[in-house]
C-alpha positions as CSV (number, residue, x, y, z in Angstrom):
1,X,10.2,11.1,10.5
2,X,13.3,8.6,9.2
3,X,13.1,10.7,5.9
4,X,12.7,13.9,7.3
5,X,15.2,14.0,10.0
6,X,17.1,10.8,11.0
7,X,18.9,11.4,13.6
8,X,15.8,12.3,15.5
9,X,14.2,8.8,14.7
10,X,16.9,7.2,15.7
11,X,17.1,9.1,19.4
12,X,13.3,8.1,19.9
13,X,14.0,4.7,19.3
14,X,16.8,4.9,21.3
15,X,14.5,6.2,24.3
16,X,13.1,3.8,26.7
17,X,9.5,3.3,26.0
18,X,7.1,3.5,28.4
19,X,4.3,2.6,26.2
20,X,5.5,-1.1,25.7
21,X,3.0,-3.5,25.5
22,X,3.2,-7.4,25.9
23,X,3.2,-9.2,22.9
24,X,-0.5,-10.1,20.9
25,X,-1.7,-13.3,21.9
26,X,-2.4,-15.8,18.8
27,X,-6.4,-15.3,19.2
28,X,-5.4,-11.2,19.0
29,X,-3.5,-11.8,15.7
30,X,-5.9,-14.7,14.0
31,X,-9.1,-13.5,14.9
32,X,-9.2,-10.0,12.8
33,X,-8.1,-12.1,9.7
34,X,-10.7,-14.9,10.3
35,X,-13.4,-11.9,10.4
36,X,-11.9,-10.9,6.9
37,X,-11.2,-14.3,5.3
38,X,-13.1,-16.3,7.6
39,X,-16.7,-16.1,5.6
40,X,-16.8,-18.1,3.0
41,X,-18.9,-16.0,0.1
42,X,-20.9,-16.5,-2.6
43,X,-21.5,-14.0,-5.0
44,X,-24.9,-13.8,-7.7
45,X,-23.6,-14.6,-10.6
46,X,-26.6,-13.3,-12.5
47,X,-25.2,-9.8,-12.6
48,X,-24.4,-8.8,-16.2
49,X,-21.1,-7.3,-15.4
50,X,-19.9,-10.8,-13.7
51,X,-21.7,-12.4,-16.5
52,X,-19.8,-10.1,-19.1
53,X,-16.5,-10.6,-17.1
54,X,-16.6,-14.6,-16.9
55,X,-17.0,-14.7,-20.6
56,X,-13.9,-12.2,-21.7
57,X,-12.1,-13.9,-19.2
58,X,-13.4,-17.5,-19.9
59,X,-9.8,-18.8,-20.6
60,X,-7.8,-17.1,-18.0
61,X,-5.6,-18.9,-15.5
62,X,-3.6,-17.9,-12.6
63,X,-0.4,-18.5,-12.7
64,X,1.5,-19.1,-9.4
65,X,2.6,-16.0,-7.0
66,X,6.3,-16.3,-6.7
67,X,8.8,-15.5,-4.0
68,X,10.2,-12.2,-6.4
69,X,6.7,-11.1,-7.2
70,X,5.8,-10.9,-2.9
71,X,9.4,-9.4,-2.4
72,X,8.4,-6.7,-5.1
73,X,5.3,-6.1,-3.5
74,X,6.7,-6.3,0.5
75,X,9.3,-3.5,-1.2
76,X,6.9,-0.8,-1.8
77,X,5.1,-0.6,1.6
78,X,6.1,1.8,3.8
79,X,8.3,0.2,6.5
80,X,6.8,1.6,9.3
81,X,2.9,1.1,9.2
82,X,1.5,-1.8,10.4
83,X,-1.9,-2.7,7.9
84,X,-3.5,-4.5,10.5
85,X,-4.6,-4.9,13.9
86,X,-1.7,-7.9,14.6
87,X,0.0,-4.0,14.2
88,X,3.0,-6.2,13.0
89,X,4.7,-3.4,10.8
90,X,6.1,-4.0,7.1
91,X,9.7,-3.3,8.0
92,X,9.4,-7.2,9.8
93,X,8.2,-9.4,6.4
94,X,10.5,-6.9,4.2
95,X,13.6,-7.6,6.3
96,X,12.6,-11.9,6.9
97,X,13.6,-12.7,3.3
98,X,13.9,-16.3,4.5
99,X,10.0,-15.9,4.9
100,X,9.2,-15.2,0.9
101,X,8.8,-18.2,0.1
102,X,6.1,-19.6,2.5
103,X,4.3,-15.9,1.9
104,X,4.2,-17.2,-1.9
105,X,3.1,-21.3,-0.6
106,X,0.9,-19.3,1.5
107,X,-0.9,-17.1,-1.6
108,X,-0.6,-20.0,-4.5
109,X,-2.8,-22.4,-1.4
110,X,-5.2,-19.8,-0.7
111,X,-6.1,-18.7,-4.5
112,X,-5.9,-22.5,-5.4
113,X,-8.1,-24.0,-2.6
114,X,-10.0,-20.8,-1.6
115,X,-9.4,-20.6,1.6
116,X,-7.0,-19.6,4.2
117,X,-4.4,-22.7,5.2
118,X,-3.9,-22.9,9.3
């Protein structure tokens, strides 16, 4: 709507809501990611295509997510949509700049250690 007609976006968000909701409680906003991440998983690694994979990439090594790389990516989601059920939309972590570089910690501690930090 905020590319089709802008004024009218505005004037909606302008309009008292009568759909508010309280906030998400921290249980509401961890548990769909524990369900996700949660599981630790192993893979067979008997599969040919693994096998085939792990040997072209025998030397490869990550190198560490930076704070430019997460704004880049935060910059080409849609503002508006919110990819999970925290329902926290992208316009927030787009607009928190100040919170780039603990996304980044964040991403280089989960891909090094393998699991999510608390």
């Amino acid at each position: 709507m905020f590319r089709t007609d802008c004024k009218k976006f505005y004037s909606l968000l302008r309009q008292k809501n009568t759909k508010e909701k309280s906030a998400p409680t921290k249980e509401e906003i961890e548990n769909p990611w524990k369900e996700i991440f949660g599981k630790k998983i192993k893979h067979s690694e008997e599969v040919c295509w693994i096998k085939n994979q792990c040997h072209q990439n025998a030397n490869m090594e990550w190198s560490p997510v930076s704070e430019m790389e997460v704004a880049q990516v935060l910059r080409m989601m849609q503002n508006w949509k919110a990819p999970e059920r925290d329902q926290m939309t992208n316009f927030w972590p787009k607009q928190l700049t100040a919170t780039h570089t603990h996304l980044a910690t964040l991403f280089n501690k989960l891909i090094k250690e393998g699991q999510i930090p608390d």
